[in-house]
PyMOL Python script that loads the backbone (N, CA, C, O; Angstrom):
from pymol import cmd

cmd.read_pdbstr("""\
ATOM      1  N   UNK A   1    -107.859 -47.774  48.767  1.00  0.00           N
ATOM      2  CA  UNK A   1    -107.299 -46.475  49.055  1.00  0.00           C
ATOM      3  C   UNK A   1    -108.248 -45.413  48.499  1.00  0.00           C
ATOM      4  O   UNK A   1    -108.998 -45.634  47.549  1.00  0.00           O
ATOM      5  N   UNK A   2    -108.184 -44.449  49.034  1.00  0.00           N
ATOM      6  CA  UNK A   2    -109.457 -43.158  48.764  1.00  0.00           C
ATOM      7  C   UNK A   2    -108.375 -42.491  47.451  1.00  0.00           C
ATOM      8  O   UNK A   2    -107.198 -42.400  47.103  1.00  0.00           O
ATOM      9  N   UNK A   3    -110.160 -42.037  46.968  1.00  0.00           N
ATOM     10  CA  UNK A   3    -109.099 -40.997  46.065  1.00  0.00           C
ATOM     11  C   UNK A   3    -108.208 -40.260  45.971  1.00  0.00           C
ATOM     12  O   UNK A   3    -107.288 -40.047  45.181  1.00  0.00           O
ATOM     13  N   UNK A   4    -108.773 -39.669  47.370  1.00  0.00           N
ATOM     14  CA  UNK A   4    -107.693 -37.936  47.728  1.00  0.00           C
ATOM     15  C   UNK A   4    -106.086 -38.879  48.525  1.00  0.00           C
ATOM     16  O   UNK A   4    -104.955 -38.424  48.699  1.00  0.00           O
ATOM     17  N   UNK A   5    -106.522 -39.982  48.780  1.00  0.00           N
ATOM     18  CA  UNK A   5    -104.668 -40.280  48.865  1.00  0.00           C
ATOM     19  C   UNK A   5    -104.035 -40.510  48.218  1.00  0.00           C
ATOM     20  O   UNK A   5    -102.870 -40.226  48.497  1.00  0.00           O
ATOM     21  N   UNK A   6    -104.263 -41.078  47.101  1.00  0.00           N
ATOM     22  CA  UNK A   6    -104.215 -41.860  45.625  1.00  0.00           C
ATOM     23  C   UNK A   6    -103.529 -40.023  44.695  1.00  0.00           C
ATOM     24  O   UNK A   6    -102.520 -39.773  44.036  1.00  0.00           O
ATOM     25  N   UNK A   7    -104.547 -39.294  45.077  1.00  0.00           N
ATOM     26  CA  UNK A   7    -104.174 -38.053  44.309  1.00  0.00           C
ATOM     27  C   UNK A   7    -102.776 -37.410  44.789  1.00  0.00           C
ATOM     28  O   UNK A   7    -102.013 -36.715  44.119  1.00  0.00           O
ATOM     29  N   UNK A   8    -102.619 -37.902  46.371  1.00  0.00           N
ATOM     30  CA  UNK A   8    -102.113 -37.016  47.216  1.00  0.00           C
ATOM     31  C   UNK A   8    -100.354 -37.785  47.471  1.00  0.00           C
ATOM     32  O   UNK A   8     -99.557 -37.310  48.280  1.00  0.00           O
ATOM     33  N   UNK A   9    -100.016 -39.159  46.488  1.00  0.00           N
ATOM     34  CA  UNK A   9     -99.360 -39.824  46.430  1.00  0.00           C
ATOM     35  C   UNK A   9     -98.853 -39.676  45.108  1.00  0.00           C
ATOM     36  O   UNK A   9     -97.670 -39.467  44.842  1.00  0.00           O
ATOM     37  N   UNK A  10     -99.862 -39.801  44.217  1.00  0.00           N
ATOM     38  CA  UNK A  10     -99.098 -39.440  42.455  1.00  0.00           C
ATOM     39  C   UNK A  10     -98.430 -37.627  43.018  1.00  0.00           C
ATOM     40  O   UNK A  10     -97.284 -37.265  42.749  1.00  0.00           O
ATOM     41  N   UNK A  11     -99.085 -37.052  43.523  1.00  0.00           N
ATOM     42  CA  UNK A  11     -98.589 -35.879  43.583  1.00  0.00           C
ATOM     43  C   UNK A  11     -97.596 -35.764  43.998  1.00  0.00           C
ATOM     44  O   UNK A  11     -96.827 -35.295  43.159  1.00  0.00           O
ATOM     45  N   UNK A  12     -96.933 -36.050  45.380  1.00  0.00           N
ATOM     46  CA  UNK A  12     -95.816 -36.771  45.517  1.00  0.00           C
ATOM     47  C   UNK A  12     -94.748 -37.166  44.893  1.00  0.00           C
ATOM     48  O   UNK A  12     -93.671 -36.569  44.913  1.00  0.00           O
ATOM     49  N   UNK A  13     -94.991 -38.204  44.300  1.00  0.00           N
ATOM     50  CA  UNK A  13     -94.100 -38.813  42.932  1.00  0.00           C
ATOM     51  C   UNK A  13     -93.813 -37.692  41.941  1.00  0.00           C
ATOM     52  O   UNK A  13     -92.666 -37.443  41.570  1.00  0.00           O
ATOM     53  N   UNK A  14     -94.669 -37.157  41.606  1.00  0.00           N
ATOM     54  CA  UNK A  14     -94.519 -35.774  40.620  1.00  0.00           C
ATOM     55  C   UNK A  14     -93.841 -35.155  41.227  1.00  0.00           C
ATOM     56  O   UNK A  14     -92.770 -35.078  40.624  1.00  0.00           O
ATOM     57  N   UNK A  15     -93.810 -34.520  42.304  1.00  0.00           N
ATOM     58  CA  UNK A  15     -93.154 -33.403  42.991  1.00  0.00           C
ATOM     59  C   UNK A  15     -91.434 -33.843  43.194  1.00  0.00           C
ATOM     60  O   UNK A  15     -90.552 -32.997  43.342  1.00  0.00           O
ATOM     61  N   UNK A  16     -91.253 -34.976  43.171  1.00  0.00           N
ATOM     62  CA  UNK A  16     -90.418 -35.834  43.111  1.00  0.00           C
ATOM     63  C   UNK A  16     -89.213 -35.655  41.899  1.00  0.00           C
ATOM     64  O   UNK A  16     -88.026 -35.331  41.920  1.00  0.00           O
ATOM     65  N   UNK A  17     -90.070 -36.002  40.962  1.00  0.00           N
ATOM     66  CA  UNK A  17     -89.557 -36.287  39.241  1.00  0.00           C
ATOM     67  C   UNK A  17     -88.980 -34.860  39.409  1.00  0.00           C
ATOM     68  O   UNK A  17     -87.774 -34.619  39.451  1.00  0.00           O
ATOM     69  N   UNK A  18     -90.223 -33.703  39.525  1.00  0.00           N
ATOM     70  CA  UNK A  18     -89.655 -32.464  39.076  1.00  0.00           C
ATOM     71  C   UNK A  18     -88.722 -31.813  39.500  1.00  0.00           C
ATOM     72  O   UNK A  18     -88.128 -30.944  38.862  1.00  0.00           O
ATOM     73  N   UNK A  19     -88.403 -32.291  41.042  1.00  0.00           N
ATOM     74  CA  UNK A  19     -86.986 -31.595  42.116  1.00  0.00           C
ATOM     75  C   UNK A  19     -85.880 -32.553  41.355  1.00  0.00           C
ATOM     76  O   UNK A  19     -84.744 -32.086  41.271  1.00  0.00           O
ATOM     77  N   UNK A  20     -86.161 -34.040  40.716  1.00  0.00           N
ATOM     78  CA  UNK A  20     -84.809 -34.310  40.311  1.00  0.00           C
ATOM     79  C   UNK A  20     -84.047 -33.741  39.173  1.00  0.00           C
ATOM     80  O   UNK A  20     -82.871 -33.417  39.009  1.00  0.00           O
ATOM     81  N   UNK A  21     -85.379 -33.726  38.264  1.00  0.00           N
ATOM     82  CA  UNK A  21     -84.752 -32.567  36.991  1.00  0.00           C
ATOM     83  C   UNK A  21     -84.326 -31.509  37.552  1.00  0.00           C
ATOM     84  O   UNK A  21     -83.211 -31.196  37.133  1.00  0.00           O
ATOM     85  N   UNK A  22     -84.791 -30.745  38.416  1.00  0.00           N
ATOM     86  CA  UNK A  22     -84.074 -29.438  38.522  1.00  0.00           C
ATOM     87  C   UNK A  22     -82.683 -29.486  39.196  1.00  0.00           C
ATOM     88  O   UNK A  22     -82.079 -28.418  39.293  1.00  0.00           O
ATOM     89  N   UNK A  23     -82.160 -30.526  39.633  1.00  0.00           N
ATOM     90  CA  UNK A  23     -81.893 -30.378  40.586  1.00  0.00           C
ATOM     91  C   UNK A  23     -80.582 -30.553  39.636  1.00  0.00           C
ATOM     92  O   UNK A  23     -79.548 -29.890  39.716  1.00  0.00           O
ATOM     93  N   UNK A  24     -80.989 -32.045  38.332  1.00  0.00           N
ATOM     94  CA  UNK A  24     -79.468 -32.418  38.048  1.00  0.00           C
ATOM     95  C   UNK A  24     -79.616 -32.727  36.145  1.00  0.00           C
ATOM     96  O   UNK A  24     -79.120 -33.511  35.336  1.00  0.00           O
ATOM     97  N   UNK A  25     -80.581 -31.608  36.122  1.00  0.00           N
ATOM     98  CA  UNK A  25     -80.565 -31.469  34.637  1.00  0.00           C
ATOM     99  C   UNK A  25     -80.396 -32.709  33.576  1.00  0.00           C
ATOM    100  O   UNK A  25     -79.655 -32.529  32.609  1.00  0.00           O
ATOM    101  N   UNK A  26     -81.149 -34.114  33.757  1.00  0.00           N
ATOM    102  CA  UNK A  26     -80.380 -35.185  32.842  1.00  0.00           C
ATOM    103  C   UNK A  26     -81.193 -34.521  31.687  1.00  0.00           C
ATOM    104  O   UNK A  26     -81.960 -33.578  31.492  1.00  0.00           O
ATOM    105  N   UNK A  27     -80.748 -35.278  31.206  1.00  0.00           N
ATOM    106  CA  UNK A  27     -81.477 -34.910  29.442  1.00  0.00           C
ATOM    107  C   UNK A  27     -82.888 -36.304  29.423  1.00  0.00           C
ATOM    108  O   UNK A  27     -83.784 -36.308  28.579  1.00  0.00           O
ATOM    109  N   UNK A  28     -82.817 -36.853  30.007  1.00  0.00           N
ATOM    110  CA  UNK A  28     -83.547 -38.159  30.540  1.00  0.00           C
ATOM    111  C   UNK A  28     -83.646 -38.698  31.502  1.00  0.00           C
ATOM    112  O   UNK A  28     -82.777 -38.340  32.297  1.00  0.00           O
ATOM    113  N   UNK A  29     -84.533 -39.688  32.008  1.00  0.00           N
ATOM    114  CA  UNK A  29     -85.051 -40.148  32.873  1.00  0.00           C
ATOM    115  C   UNK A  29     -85.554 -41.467  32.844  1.00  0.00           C
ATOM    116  O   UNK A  29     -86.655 -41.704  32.348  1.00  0.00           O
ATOM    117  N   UNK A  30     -84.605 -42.628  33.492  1.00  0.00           N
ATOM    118  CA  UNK A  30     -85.013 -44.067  33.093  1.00  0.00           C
ATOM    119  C   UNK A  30     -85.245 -45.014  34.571  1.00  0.00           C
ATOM    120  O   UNK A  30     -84.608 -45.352  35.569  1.00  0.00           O
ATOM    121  N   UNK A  31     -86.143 -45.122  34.167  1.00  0.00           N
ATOM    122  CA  UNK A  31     -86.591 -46.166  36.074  1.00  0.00           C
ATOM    123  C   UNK A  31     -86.897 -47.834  35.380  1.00  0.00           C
ATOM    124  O   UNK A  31     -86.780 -48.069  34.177  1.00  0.00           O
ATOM    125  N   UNK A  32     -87.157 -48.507  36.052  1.00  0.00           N
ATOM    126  CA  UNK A  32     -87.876 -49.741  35.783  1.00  0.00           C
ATOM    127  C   UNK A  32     -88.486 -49.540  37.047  1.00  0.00           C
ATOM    128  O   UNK A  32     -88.325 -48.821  38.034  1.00  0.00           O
ATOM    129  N   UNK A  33     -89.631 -50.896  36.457  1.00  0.00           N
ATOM    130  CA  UNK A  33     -90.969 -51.023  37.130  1.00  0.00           C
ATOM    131  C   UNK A  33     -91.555 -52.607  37.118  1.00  0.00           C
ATOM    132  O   UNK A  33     -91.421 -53.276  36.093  1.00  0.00           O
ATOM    133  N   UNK A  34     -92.111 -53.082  38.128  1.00  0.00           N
ATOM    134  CA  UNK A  34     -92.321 -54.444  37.694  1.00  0.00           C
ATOM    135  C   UNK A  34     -93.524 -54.414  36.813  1.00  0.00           C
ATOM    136  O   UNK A  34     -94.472 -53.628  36.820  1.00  0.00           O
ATOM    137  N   UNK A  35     -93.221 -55.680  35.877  1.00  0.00           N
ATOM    138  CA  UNK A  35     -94.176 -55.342  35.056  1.00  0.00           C
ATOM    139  C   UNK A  35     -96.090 -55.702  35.692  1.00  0.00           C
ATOM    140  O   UNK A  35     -97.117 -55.191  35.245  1.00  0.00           O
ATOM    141  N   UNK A  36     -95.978 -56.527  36.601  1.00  0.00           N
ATOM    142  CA  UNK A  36     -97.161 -56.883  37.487  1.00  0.00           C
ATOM    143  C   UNK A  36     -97.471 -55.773  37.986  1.00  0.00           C
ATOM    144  O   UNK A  36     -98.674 -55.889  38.221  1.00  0.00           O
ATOM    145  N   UNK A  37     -97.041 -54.430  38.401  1.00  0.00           N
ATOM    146  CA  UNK A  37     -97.581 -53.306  39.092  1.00  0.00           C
ATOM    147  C   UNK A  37     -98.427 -52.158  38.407  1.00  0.00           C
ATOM    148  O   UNK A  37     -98.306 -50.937  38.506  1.00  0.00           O
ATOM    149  N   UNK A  38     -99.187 -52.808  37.791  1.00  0.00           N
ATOM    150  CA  UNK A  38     -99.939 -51.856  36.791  1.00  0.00           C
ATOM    151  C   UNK A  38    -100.375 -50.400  37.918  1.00  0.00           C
ATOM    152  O   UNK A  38    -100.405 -49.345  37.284  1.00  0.00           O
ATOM    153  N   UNK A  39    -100.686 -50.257  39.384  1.00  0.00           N
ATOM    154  CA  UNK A  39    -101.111 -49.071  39.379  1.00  0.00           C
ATOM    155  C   UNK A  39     -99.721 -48.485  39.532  1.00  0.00           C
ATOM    156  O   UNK A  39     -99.692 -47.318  39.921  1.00  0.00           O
ATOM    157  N   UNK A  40     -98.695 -49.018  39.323  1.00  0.00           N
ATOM    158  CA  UNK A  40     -97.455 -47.864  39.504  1.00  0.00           C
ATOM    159  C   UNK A  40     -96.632 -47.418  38.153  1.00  0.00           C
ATOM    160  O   UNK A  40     -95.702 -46.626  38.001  1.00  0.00           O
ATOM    161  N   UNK A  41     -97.525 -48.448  37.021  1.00  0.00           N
ATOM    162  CA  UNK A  41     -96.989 -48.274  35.553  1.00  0.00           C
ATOM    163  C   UNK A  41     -98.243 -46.896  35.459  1.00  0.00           C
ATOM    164  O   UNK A  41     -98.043 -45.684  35.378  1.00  0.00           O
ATOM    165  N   UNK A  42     -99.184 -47.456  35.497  1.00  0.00           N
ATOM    166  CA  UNK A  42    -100.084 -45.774  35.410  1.00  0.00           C
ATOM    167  C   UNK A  42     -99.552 -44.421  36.025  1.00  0.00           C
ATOM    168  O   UNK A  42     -99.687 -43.340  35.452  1.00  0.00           O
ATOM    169  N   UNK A  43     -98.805 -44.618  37.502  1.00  0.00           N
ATOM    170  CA  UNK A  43     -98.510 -43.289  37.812  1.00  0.00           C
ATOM    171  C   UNK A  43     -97.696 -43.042  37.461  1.00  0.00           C
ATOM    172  O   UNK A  43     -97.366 -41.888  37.731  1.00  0.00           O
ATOM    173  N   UNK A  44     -96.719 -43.864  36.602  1.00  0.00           N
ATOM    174  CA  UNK A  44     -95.546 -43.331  35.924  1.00  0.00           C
ATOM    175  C   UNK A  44     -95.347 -42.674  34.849  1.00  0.00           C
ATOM    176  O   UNK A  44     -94.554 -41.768  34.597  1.00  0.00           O
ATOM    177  N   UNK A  45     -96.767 -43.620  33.716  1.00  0.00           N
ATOM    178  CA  UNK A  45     -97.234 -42.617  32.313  1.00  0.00           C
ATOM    179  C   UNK A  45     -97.590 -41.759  32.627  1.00  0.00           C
ATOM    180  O   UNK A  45     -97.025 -40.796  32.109  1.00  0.00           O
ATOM    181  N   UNK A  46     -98.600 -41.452  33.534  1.00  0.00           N
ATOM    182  CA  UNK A  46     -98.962 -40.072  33.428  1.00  0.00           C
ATOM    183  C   UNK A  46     -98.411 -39.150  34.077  1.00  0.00           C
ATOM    184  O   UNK A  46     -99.019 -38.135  34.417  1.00  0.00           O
ATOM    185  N   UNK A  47     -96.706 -39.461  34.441  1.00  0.00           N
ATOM    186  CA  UNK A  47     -95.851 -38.582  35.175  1.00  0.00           C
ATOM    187  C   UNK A  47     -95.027 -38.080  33.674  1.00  0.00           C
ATOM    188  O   UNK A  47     -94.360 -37.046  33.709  1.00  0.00           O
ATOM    189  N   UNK A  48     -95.103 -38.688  32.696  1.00  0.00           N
ATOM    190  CA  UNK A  48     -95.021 -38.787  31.438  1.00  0.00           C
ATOM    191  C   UNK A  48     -93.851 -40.088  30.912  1.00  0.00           C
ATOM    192  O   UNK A  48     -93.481 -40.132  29.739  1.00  0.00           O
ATOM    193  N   UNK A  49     -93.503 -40.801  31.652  1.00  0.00           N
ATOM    194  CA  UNK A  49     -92.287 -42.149  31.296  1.00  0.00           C
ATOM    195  C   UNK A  49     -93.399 -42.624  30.296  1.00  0.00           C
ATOM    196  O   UNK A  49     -94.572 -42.253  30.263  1.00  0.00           O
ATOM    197  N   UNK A  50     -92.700 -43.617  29.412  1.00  0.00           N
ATOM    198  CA  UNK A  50     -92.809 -44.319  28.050  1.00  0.00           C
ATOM    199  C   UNK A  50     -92.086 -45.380  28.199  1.00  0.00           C
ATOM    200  O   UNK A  50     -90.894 -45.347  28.506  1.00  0.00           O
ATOM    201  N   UNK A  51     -92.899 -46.644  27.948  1.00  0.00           N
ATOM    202  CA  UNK A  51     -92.359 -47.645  27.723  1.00  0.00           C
ATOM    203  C   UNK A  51     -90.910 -47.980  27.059  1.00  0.00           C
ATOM    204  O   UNK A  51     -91.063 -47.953  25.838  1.00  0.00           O
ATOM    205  N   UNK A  52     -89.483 -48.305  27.419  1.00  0.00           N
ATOM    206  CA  UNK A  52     -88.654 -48.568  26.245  1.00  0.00           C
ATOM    207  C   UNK A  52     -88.429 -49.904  25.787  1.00  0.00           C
ATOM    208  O   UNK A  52     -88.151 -50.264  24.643  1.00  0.00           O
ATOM    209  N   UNK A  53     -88.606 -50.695  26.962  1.00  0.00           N
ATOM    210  CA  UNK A  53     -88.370 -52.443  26.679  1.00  0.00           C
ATOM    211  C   UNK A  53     -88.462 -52.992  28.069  1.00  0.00           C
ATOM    212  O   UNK A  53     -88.666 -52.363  29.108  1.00  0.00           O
ATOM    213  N   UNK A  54     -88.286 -54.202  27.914  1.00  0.00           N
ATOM    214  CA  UNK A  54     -88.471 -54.695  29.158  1.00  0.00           C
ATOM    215  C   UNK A  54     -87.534 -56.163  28.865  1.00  0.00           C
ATOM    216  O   UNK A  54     -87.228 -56.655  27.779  1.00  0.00           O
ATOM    217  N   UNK A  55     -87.179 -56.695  30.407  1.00  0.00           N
ATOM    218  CA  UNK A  55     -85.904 -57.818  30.752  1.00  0.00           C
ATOM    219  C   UNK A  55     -87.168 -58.615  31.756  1.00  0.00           C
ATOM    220  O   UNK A  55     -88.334 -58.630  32.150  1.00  0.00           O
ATOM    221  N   UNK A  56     -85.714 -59.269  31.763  1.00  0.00           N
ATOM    222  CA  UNK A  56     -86.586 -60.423  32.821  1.00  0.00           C
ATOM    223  C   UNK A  56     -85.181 -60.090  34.436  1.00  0.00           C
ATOM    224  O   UNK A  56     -84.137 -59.468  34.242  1.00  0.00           O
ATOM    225  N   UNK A  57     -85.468 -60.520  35.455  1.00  0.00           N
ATOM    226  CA  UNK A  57     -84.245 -59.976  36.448  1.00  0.00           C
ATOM    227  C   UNK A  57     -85.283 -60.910  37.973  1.00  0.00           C
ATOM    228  O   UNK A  57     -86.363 -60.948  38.562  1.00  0.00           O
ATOM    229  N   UNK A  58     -83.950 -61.479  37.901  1.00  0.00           N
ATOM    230  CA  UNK A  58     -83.239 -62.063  39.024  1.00  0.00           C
ATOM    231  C   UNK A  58     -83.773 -61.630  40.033  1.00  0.00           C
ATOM    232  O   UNK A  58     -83.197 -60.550  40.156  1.00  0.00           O
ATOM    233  N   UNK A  59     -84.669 -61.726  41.082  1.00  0.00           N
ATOM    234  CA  UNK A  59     -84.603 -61.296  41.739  1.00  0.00           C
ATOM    235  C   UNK A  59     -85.951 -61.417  43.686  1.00  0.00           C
ATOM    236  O   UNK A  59     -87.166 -61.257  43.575  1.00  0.00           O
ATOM    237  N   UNK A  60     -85.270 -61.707  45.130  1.00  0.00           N
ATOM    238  CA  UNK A  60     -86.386 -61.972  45.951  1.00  0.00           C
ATOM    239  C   UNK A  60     -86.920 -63.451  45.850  1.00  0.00           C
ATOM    240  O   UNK A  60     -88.066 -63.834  46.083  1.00  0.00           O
ATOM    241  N   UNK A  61     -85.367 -64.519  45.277  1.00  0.00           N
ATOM    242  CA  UNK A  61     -86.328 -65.966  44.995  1.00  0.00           C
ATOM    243  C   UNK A  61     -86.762 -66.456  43.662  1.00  0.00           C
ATOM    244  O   UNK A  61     -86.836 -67.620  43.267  1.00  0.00           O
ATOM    245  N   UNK A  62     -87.049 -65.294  43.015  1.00  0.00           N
ATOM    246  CA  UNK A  62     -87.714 -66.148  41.036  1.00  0.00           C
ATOM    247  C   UNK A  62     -87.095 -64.671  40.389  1.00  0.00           C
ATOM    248  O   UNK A  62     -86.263 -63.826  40.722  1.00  0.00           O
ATOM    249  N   UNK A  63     -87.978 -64.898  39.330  1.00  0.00           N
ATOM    250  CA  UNK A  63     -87.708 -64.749  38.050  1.00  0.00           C
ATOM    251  C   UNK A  63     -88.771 -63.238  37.696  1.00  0.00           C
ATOM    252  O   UNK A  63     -89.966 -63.490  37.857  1.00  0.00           O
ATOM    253  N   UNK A  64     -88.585 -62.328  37.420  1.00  0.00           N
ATOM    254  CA  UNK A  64     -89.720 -61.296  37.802  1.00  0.00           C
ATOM    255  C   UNK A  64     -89.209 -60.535  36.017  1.00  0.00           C
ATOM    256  O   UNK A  64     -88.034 -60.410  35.669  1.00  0.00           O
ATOM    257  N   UNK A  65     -90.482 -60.115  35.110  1.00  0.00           N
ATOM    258  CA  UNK A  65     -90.431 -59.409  34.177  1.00  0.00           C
ATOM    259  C   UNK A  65     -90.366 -57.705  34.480  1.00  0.00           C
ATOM    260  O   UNK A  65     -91.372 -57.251  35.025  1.00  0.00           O
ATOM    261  N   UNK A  66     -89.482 -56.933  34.229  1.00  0.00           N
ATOM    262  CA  UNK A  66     -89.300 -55.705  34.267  1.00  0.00           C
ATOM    263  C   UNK A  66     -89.268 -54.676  33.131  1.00  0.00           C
ATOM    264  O   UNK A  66     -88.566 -54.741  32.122  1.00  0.00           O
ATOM    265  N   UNK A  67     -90.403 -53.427  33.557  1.00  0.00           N
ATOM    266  CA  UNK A  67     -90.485 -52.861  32.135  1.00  0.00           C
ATOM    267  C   UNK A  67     -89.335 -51.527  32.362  1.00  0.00           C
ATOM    268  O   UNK A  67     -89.327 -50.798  33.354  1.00  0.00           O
ATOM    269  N   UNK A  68     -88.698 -51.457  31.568  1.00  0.00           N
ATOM    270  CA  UNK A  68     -87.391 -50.105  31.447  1.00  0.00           C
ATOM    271  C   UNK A  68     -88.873 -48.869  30.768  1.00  0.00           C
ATOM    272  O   UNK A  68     -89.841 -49.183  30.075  1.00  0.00           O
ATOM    273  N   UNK A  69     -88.603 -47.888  31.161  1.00  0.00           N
ATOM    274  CA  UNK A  69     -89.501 -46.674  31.001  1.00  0.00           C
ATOM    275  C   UNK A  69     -88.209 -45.497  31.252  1.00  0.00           C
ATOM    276  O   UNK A  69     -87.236 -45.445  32.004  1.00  0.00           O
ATOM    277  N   UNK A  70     -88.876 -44.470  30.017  1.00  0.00           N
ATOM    278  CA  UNK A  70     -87.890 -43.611  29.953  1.00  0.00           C
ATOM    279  C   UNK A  70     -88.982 -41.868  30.041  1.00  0.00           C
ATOM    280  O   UNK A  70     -90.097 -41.771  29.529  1.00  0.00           O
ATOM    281  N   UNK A  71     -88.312 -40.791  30.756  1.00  0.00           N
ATOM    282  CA  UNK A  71     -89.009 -39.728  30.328  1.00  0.00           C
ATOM    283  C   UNK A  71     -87.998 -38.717  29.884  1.00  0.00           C
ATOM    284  O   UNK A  71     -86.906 -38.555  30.429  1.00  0.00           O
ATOM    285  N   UNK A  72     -88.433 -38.070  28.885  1.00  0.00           N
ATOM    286  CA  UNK A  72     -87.557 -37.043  28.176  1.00  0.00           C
ATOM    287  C   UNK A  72     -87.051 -35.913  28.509  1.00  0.00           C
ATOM    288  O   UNK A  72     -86.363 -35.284  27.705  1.00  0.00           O
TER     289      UNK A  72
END
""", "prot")
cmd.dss("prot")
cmd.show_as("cartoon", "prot")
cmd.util.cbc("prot")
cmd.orient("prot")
């Protein structure tokens, strides 16, 4: 994938995060993520989420590790 889509996709996601805060004021923000998807754990830190823990979950046939990420 090119850069400028890559840019043009986190941007996206951002634009995203920020209409949900406005929209419904949580005091937080908690997603999971598989833990195998490292380029979607990157666009998530630097959307600002933080690791909180991670499970294991059921799920598509096996057994898949999931990281819980929280933003403030």
């Amino acid at each position: 994938m090119s850069k400028k889509k890559e840019r043009e996709r986190m941007n996206y996601i951002f634009k995203q995060i920020e209409k949900a805060i406005e929209l419904y004021r949580p005091s937080s923000l908690v997603m999971s993520v598989a833990g195998f998807n490292e380029r979607a754990i990157n666009v998530y830190q630097k959307a600002g989420f933080q690791k909180i823990d991670s499970f294991q979950q059921h799920t598509n046939g096996g057994i898949f590790l999931l990281l819980r990420c929280r933003k403030n």
